[in-house]
C-alpha positions in Angstrom: 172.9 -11.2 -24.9 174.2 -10.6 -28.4 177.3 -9.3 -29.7 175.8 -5.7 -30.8 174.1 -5.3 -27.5 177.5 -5.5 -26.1 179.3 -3.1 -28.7 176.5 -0.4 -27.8 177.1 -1.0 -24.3 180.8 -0.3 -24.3 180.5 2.6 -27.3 177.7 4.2 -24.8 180.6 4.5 -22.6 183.2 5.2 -24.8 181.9 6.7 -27.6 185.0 6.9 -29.6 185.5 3.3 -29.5 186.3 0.8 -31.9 184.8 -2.2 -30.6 185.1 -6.0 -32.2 183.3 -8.7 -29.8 183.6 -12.4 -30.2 181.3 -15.4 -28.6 183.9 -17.6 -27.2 182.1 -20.6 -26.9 178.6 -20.0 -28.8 176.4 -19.6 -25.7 176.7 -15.9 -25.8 177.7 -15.9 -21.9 181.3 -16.0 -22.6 182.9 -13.2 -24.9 186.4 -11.7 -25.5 186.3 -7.4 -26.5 188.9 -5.5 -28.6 188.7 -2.3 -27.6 190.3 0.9 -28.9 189.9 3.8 -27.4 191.8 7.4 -27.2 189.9 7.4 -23.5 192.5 5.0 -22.6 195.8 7.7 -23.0 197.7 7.4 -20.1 195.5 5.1 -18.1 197.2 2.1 -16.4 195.6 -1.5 -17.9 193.8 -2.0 -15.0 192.0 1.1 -15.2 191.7 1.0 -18.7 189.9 -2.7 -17.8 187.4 -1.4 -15.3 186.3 1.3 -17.6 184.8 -1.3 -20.0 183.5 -3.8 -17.5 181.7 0.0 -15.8 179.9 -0.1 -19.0 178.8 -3.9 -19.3 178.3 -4.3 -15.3 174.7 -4.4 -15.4 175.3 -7.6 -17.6 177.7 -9.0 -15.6 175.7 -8.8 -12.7 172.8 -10.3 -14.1 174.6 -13.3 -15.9 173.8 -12.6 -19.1 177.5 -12.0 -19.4 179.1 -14.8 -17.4 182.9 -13.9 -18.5 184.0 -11.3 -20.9 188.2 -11.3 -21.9 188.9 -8.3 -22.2 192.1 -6.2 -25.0 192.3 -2.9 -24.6 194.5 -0.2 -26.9 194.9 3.2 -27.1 194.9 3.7 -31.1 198.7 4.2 -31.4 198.8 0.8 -29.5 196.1 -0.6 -32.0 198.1 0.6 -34.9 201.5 -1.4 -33.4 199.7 -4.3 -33.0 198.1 -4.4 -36.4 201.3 -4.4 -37.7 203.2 -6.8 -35.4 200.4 -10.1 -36.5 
């Protein structure tokens, strides 16, 4: 699985997203995803977190994804965090 397959998956999903996706350990099984998304107003973390893995599930389930870290922001979050590193 690469890294763009990924980013499509999510942005299929949440098509407003801004979506940066890192191999963790160079097998391509293990990732971490930033994900910004106005989809995520007012959702809890959790939810915010089962709305990206309900786009990459069919991966999941396969294996071809064997973990995947997940960051999620709203883009007012985003912006505070951008500017708190």
């Amino acid at each position: 699985m690469n890294l763009e397959q990924v980013e499509l998956m999510i942005k299929a999903k949440l098509p407003d997203a801004q979506v940066q996706v890192q191999d963790l350990t160079g097998g391509g099984d293990h990732l971490q995803a930033i994900v910004v998304s106005s989809e995520f107003e007012g959702k809890t973390l959790v939810k915010q977190h089962q709305m990206v893995y309900a786009a990459v599930k069919e991966s999941m389930a396969s294996e071809a994804i064997h973990a995947l870290a997940l960051k999620t922001y709203t883009p007012e979050e985003w912006e505070t965090a951008r500017q708190t590193t």
